[in-house]
C-alpha positions as CSV (number, residue, x, y, z in Angstrom):
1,X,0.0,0.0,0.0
2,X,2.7,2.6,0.8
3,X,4.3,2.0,-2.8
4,X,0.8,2.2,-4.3
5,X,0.5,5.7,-2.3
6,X,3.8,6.5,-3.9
7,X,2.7,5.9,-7.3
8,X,-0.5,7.5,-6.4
9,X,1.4,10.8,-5.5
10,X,3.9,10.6,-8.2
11,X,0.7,10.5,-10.8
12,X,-0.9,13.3,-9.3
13,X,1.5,15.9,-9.3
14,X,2.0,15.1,-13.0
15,X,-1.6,14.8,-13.4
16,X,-2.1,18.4,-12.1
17,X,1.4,19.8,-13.9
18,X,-0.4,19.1,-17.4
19,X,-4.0,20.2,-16.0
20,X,-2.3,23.5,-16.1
21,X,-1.5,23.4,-19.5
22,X,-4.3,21.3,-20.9
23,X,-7.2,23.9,-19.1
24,X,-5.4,27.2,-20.2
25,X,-4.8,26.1,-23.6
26,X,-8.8,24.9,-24.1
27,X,-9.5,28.3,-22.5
28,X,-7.1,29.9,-24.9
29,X,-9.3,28.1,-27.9
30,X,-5.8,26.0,-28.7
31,X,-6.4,22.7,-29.8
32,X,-5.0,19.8,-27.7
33,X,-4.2,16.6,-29.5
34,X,-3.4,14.8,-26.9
35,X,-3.5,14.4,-23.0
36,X,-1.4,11.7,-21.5
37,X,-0.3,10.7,-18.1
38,X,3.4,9.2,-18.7
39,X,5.6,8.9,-22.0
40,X,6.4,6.0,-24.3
41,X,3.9,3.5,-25.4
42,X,-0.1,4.1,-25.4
43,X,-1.2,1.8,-22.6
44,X,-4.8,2.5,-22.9
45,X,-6.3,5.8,-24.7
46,X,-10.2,7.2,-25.5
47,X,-10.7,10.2,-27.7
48,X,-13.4,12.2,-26.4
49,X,-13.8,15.4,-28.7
50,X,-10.9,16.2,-30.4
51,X,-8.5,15.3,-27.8
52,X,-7.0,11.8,-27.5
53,X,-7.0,11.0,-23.4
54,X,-3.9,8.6,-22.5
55,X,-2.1,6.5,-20.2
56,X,1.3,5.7,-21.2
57,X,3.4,3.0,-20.5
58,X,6.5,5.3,-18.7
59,X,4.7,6.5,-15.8
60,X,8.0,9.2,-15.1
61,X,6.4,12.1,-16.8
62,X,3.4,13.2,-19.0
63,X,2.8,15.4,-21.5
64,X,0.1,17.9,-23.7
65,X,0.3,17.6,-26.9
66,X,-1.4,21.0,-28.5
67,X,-1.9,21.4,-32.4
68,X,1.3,23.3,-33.8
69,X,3.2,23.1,-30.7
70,X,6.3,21.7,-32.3
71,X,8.4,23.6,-34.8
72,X,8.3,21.3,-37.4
73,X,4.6,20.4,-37.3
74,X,2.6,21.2,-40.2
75,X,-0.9,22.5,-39.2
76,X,-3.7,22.8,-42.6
77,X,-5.1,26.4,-43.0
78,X,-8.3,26.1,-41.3
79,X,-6.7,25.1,-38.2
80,X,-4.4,28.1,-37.9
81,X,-5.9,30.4,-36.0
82,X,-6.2,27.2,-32.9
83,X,-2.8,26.1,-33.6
84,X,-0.5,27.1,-30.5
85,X,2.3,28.5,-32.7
86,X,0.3,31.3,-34.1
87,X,-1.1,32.3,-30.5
88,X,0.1,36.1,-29.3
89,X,3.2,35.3,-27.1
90,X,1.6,36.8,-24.1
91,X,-1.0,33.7,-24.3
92,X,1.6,31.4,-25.4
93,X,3.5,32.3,-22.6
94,X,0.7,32.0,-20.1
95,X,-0.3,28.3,-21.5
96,X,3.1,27.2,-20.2
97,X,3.8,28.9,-16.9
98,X,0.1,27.7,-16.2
99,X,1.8,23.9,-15.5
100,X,4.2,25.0,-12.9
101,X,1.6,27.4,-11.4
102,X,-0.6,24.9,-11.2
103,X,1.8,22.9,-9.3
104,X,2.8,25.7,-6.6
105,X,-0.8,26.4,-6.2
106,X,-1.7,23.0,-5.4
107,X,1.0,23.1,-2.7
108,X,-0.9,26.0,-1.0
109,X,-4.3,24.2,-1.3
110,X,-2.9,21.2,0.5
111,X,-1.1,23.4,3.2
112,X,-4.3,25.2,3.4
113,X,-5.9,21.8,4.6
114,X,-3.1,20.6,6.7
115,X,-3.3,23.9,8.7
116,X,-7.4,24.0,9.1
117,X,-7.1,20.1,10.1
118,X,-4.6,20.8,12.7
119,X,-0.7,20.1,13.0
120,X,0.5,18.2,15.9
121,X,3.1,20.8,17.4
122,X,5.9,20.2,20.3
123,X,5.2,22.5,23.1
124,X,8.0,24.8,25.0
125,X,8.1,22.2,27.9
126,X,11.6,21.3,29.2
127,X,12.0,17.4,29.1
128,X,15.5,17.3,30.2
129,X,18.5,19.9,31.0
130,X,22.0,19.3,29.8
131,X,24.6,19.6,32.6
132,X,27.2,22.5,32.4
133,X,24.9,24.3,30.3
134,X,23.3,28.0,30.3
135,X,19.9,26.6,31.3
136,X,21.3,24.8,34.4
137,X,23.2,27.4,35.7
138,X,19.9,29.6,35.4
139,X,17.7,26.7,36.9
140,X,16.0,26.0,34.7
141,X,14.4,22.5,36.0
142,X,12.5,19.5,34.0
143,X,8.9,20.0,33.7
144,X,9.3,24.0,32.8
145,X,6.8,25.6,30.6
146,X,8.4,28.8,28.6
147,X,5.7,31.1,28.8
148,X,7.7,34.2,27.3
149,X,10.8,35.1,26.1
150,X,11.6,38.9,26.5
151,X,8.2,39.8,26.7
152,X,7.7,38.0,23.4
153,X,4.9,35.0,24.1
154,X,5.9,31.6,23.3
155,X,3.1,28.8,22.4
156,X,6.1,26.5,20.4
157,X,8.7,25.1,21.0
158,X,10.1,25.9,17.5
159,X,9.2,29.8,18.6
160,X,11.4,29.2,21.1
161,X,14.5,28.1,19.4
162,X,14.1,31.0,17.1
163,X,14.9,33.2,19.6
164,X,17.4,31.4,20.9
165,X,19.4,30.8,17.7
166,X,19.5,34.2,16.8
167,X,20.5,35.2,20.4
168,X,24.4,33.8,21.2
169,X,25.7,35.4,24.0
170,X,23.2,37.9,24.5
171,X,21.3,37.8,28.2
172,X,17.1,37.0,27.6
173,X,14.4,37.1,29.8
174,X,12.4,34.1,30.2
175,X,9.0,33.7,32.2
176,X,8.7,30.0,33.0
177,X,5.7,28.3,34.1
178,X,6.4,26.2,36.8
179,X,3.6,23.7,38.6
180,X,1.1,26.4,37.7
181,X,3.4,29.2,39.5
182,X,4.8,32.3,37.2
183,X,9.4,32.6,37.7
184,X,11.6,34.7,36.0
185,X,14.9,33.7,34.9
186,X,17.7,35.3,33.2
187,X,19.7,33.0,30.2
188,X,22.6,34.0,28.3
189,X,22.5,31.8,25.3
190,X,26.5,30.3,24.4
191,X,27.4,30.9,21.2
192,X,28.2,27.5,19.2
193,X,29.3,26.9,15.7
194,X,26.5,24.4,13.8
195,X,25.5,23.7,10.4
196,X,22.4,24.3,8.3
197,X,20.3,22.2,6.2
198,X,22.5,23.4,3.2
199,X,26.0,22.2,5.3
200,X,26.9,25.7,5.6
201,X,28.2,26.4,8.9
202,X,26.9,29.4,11.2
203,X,26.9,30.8,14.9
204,X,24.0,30.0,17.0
205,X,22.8,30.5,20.7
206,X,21.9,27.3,22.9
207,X,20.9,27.4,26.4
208,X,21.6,23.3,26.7
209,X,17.8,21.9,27.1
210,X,15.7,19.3,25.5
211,X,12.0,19.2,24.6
212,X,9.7,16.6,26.5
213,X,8.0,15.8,23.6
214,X,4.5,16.8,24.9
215,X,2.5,18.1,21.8
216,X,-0.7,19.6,21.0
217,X,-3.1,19.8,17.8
218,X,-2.4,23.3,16.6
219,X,-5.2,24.5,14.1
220,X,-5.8,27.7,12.3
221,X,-9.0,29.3,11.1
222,X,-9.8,29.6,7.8
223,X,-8.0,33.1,6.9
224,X,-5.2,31.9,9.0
225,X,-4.8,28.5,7.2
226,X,-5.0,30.6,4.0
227,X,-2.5,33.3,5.2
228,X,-0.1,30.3,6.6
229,X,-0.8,28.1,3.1
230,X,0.6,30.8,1.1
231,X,3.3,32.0,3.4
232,X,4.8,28.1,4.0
233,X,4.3,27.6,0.2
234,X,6.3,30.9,-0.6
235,X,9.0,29.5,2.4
236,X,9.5,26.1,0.6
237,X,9.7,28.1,-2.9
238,X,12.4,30.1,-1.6
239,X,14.1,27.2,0.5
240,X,14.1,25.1,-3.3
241,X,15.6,28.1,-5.3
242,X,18.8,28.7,-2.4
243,X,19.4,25.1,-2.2
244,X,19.3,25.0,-6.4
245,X,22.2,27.9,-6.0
246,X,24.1,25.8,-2.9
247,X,23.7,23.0,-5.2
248,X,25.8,24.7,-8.3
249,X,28.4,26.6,-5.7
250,X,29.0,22.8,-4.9
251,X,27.9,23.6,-1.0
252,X,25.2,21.6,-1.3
253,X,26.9,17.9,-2.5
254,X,26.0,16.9,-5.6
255,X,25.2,13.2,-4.1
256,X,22.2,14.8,-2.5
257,X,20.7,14.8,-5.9
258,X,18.0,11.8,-5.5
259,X,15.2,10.8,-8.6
260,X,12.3,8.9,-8.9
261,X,13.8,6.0,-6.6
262,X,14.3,8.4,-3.7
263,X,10.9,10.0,-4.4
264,X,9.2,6.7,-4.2
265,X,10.9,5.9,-1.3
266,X,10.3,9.0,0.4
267,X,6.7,8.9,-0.2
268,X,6.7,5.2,1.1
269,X,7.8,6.6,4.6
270,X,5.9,9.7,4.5
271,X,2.7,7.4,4.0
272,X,3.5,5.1,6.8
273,X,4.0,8.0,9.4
274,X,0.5,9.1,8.7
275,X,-1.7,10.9,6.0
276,X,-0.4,14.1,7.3
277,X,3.1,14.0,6.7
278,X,2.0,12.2,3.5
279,X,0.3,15.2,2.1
280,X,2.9,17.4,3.3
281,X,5.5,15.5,1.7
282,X,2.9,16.0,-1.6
283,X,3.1,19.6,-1.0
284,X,6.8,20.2,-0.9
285,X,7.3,17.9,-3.9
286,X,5.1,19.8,-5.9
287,X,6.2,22.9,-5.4
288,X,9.7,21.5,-6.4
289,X,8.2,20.3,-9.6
290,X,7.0,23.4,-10.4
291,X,10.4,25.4,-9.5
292,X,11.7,22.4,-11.2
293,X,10.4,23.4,-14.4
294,X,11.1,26.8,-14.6
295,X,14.5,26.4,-14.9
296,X,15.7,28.0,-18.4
297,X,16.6,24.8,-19.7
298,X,15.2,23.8,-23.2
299,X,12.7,21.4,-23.1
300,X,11.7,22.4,-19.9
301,X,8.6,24.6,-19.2
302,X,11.1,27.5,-18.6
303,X,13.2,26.9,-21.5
304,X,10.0,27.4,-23.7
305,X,9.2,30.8,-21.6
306,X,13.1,31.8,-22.7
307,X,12.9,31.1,-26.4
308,X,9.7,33.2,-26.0
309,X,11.3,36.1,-24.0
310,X,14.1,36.0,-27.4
311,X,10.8,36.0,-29.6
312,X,9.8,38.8,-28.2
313,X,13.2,40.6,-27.9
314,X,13.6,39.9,-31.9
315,X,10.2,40.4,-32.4
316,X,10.8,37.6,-34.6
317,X,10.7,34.1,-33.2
318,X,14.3,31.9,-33.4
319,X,14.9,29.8,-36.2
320,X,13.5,26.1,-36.5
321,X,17.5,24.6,-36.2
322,X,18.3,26.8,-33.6
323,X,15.2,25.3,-31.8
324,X,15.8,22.0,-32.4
325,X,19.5,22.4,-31.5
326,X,18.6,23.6,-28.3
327,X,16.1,21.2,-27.8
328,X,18.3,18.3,-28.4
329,X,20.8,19.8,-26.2
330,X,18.6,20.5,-23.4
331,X,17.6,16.2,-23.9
332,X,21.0,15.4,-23.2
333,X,20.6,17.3,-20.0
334,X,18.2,15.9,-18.9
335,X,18.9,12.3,-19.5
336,X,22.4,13.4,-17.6
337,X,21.1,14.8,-14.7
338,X,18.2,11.9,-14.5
339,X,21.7,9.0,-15.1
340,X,22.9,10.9,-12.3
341,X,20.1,10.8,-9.8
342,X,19.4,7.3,-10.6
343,X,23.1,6.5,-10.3
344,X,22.5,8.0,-6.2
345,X,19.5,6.2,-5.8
346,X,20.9,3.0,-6.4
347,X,24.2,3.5,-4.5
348,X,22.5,5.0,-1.4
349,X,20.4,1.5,-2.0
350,X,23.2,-0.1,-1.6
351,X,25.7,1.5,0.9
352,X,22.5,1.5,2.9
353,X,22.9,5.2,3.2
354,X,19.9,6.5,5.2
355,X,17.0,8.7,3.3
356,X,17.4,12.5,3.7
């Protein structure tokens, strides 16, 4: 079931990548040829109107094929005001970015759920404190509830932190709720040299403490789920476009780089920890996808957006063999980068090298 729930995910997000397209080109009046779900082979296909609906044997991908969308199609005279090639740029334009946008926006639809059904958060409770440590020497004791921190309420423990890391060596004022009575304790944070998600290292404050691991269901209201939807979505956007940049400065290693294997495989865990971390894991995924396919790499959604940013430049579109040149190039790519990623997937397989 978890691999199904894998594969379900996996044809989803490609499912509502090509919705994009597919919906914004029929409202454009361009006509689609074909809607299929994967590449290669036609598993099964029914034409319904003019459009040919399709599964397809390579479930890695899919695609919308629209009437004159390739340089060397030939499209017959009556069909030329719907084929895609003789659409105003603007709308040609639009009928692309529409995929990836339709991936980022499903992101904040799940998020929007995930926040109005609750998330199960760690509350500032202290569960254990270190010895020799900032909190110890303050007395801070086991079974302390952080009520404030400088006058700033804390509800989280991850609130908590915050302050804390950005704090080293600076003296904070922390209200502590202790066996229903109000203390006030004073904690310099020491200053400690850590690394980031990216392996970059940076200076932190830590007081020495650990959570106890009591949680509570923390759910928003509906304009709070939408307000926190579209502010995680535009975090994990941002988080995928630095770790794109750490990944060519060669900060990020390059063996980080995981494909469908580590996808599946990811999904597989995500779906056995629970249907919230599941559709989490959907959200953050697809909002890769669609950052993903904005890079200006030919072939890719953002590679189209470029020839069309030229086109408009020229005011002349680029020729059919620089196209195709570009196109074949931008294959080779891919297939390089995909060789690659496949190439990790099976060696973390078997090094045994745990998932990220």
């Amino acid at each position: 079931m978890s691999f199904l729930s894998a594969l379900v995910l996996f044809g989803f997000l490609i499912f509502v990548h090509e919705l994009g397209h597919f919906l914004f080109a029929k409202l454009s009046n361009v006509k689609v040829l074909k809607f299929s779900l994967g590449f290669g082979p036609k598993v099964v296909g029914r034409k319904i109107g003019e459009t040919e609906y399709m599964l397809s044997a390579v479930p890695l991908g899919g695609y919308v094929k629209m009437l004159g969308e390739e340089v060397e199609d030939e499209v017959e005279q009556d069909d030329m005001s719907r084929s895609f090639k003789n659409q105003p740029i603007r709308k040609r334009a639009a009928i692309i970015l529409f995929g990836p946008l339709f991936n980022i926006f499903t992101a904040v639809v799940i998020f929007f759920f995930v926040f109005l059904l609750g998330v199960p958060t760690l509350l500032p409770v202290v569960g254990e404190t270190m010895k020799d440590t900032p909190a110890e020497r303050a007395g801070l004791q086991k079974g302390d509830r952080i009520v404030e921190i400088d006058s700033l309420p804390i509800n989280q423990w991850s609130e908590m932190t915050e302050v804390i890391y950005r704090s080293p060596d600076k003296q904070l004022n922390f209200k502590i709720d202790r066996a229903g009575g109000m203390m006030d304790f004073k904690v310099t944070p020491q200053s400690k040299k850590t690394k980031d998600i990216f392996g970059e290292e940076k200076t932190v404050g830590l007081i020495g403490i650990k959570p106890s691991g009591d949680t509570v269901i923390f759910k928003e209201g509906f304009a709070g789920s939408i307000k926190h939807a579209f502010l995680k979505t535009w975090e994990i956007t941002v988080l995928t476009l630095v770790g794109m940049v750490k990944l060519i400065q060669r900060i990020v290693p390059a063996d980080n780089i995981g494909g469908p294997i580590l996808i599946f495989q990811l999904a597989e865990k995500q779906a056995t920890a629970g249907f919230l971390s599941y559709f989490t894991f959907a959200a953050v995924i697809s909002i890769n996808l669609g950052v993903l396919n904005l890079l200006p790499i030919p072939v890719l959604d953002g590679g189209h957006l470029l020839f069309l940013s030229i086109e408009a430049l020229r005011k002349k579109p680029l020729s059919e063999k620089v196209v195709i040149i570009s196109q074949k190039v931008g294959i080779a790519l891919l297939v390089m980068l995909m060789a690659f990623a496949m190439y990790n997937d099976i060696f973390r397989i078997i090094t045994g090298k745990p998932l990220p």
